[in-house]
matplotlib code that plots the C-alpha trace (Angstrom):
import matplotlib.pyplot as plt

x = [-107.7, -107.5, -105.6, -105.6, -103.5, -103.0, -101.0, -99.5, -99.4, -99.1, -101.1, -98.0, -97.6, -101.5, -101.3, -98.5, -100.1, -103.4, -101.6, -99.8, -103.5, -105.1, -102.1, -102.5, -106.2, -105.8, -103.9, -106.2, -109.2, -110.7, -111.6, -109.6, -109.6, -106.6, -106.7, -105.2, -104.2, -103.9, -102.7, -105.0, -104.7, -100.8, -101.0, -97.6, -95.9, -97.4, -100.7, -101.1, -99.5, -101.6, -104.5, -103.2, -103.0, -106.5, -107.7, -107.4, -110.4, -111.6, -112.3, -109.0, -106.0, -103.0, -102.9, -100.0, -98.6, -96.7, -95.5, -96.4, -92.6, -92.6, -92.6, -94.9, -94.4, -97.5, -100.1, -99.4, -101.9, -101.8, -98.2, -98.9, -101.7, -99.2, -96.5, -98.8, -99.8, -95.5, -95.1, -98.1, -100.5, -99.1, -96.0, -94.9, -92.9, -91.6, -92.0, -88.3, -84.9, -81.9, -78.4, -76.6, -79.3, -80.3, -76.6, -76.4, -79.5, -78.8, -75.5, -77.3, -80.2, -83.2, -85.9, -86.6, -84.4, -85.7, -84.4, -85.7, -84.3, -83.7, -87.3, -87.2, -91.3, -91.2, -93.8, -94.5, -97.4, -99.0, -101.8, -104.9, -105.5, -102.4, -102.9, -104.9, -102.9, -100.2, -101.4, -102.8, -98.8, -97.3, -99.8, -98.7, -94.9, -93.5, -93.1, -95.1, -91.9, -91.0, -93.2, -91.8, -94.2, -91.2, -89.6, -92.0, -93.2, -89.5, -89.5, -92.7, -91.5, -87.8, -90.2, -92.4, -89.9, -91.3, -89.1, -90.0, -89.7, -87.6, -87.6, -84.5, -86.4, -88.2, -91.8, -91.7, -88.9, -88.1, -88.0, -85.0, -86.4, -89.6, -88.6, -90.7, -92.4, -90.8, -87.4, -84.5, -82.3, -79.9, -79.8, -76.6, -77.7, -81.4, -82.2, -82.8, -83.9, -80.9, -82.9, -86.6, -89.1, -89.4, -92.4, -93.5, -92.6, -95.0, -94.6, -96.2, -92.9, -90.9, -90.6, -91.3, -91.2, -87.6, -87.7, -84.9, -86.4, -90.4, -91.0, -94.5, -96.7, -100.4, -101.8, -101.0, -99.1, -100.9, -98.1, -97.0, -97.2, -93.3, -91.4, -91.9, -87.6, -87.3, -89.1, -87.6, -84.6, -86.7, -87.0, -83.4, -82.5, -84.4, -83.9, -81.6, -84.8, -86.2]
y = [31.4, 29.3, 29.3, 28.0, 26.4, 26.6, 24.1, 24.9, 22.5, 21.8, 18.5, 16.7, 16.9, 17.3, 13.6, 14.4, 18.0, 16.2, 13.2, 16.3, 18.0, 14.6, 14.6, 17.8, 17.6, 14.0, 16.0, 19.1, 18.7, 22.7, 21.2, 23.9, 25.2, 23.4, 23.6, 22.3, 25.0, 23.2, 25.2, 23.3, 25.5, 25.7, 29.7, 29.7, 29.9, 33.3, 33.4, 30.4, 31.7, 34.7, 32.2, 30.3, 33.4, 34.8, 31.2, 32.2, 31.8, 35.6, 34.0, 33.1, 34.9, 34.1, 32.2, 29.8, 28.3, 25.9, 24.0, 20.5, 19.1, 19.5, 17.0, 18.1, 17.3, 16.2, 18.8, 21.3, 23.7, 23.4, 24.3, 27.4, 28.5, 28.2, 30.5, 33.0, 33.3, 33.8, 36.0, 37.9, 38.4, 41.2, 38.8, 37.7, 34.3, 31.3, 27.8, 26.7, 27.8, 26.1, 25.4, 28.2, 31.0, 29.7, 29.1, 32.1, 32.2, 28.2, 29.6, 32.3, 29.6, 31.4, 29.7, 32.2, 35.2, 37.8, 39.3, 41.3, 39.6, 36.4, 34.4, 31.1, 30.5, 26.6, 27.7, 31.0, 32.5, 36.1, 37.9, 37.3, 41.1, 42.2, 39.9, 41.9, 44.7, 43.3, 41.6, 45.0, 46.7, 44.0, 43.7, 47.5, 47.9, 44.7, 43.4, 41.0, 38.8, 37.7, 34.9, 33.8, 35.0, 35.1, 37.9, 39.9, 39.2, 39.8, 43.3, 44.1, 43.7, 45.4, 48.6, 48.6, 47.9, 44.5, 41.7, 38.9, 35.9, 32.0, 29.4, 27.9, 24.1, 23.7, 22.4, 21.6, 20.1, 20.1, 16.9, 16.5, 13.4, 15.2, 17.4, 20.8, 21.9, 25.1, 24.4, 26.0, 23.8, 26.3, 25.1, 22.5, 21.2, 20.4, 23.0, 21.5, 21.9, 23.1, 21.1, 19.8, 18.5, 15.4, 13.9, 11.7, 14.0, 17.1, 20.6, 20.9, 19.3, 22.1, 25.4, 28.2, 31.3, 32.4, 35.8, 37.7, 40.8, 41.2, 43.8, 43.5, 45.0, 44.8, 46.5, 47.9, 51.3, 52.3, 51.9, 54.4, 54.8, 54.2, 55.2, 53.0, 53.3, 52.5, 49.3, 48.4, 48.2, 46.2, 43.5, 43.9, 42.2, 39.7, 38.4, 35.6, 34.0, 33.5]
z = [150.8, 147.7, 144.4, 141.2, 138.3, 134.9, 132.9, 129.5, 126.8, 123.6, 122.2, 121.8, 125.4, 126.6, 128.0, 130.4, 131.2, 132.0, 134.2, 136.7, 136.7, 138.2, 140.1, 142.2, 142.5, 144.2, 146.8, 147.3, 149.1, 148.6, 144.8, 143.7, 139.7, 137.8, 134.2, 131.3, 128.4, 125.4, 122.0, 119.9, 116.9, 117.5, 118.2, 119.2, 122.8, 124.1, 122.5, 125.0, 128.0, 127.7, 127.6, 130.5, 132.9, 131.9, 132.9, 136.9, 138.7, 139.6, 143.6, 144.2, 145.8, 143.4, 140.1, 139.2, 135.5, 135.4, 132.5, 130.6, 131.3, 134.9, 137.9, 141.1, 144.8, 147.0, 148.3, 145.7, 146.2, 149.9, 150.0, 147.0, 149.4, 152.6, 150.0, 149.7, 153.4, 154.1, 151.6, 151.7, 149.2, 146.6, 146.1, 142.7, 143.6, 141.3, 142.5, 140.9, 141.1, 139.9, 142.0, 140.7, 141.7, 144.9, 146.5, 148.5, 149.9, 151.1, 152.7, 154.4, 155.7, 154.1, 152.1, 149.8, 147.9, 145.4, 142.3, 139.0, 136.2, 134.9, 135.7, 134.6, 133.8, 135.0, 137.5, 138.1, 140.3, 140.8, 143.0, 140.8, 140.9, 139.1, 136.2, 134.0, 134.5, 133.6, 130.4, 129.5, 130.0, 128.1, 125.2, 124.5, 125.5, 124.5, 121.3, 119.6, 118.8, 122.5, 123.0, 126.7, 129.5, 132.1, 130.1, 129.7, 133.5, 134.4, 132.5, 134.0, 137.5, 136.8, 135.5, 138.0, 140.8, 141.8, 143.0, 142.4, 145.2, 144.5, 146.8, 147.8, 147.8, 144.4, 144.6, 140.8, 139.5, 135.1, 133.8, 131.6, 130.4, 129.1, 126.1, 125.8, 122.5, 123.2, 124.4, 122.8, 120.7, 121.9, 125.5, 126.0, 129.3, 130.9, 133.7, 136.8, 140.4, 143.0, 145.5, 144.7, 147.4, 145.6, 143.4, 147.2, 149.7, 150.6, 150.2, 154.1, 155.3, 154.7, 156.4, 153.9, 156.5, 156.0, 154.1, 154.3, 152.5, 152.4, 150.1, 149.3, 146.6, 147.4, 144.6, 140.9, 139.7, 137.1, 134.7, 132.1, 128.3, 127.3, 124.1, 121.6, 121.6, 124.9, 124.3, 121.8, 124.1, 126.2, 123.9, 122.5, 126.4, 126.0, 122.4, 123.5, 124.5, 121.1]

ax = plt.figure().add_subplot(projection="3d")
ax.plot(x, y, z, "-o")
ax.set_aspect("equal")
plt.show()
């Protein structure tokens, strides 16, 4: 099995994306593709992200983005390869949560719990076969306004009826210290980690098998042509993001 990375940047930040790249490929030994996405021509937030997800490598299993203002744990892509194999290979999974989301799931002693809405895109991962499928639904039922690829992943998923898997232990953690390009002036606090594995500590030393609901989605619906009103209502959700 193998997996690859995409890191999205802008050129402010490209020195930071480009230390967490050498970073996980000191730790993976498959020589796995990790890749820096820089907006060089400052195309704005989504044109990127688009460019970051197209960047998978068409031989491996799942494709993750993270972004340029994270922290990573040790053996990154070991332990992304070791959350595929647990949640199976049709899974749609985030490699962050924060406190607040992840509390009930620590109470019940699972490592992972699912829901449809609210995706924060710190580190987000997908089968590599649902990508351009999921490109093609957004780039014609979303508007061209909502530049944040974890709403319009989010509203993909809630349409489709995928849920969409977080980990109770983070294996990225944001940096509140590093300021994003794209951060909302908005936002009053940083948004951290409930619980992150930690910069030194591996993600092989945890146990990620702990699922309290699997459902799985191996392949793509062919998804449907919607009206253009209904979209519109879509996007109305998620304008708070902008």
């Amino acid at each position: 099995m193998t997996v690859s990375v995409a890191i999205m940047t802008h050129p402010m930040r490209e020195d930071h994306a480009r230390f967490t790249r050498d970073k996980i490929m000191r730790d993976d030994a498959r020589n796995s593709k990790v890749e820096v996405v820089v907006d060089r021509h400052l195309e704005g937030v989504w044109a990127n992200a688009r460019k970051c997800w197209l960047s998978y490598d068409p031989d491996a299993v799942a494709h993750v983005v993270i972004q340029d203002d994270v922290l990573v744990c040790r053996d990154f892509i070991s332990g992304v390869e070791l959350v595929v194999d647990t949640l199976h290979e049709g899974a749609v999974f985030s490699l962050f949560s924060t406190a607040l989301e992840c509390a009930s799931a620590k109470k019940r002693g699972e490592n992972w719990f699912t829901r449809t809405v609210g995706l924060r895109g710190v580190a987000l991962g997908m089968p590599t076969n649902l990508i351009e499928g999921w490109l093609e639904w957004t780039d014609r039922n979303v508007e061209s306004w909502l530049k944040h690829d974890d709403c319009r992943l989010a509203m993909f998923c809630r349409e489709m009826g995928i849920r969409v898997y977080l980990p109770v232990v983070s294996m990225v953690e944001h940096e509140g210290s590093i300021r994003s390009v794209a951060r909302s002036p908005r936002l009053k606090h940083e948004v951290r980690a409930g619980e992150f594995v930690g910069e030194e500590r591996g993600c092989l030393d945890f146990d990620w098998s702990c699922v309290r609901e699997e459902v799985v989605h191996k392949k793509l619906v062919e998804p449907a042509i919607h009206e253009t009103a209904r979209i519109h209502k879509l996007g109305d959700k998620s304008k708070e993001r902008v």
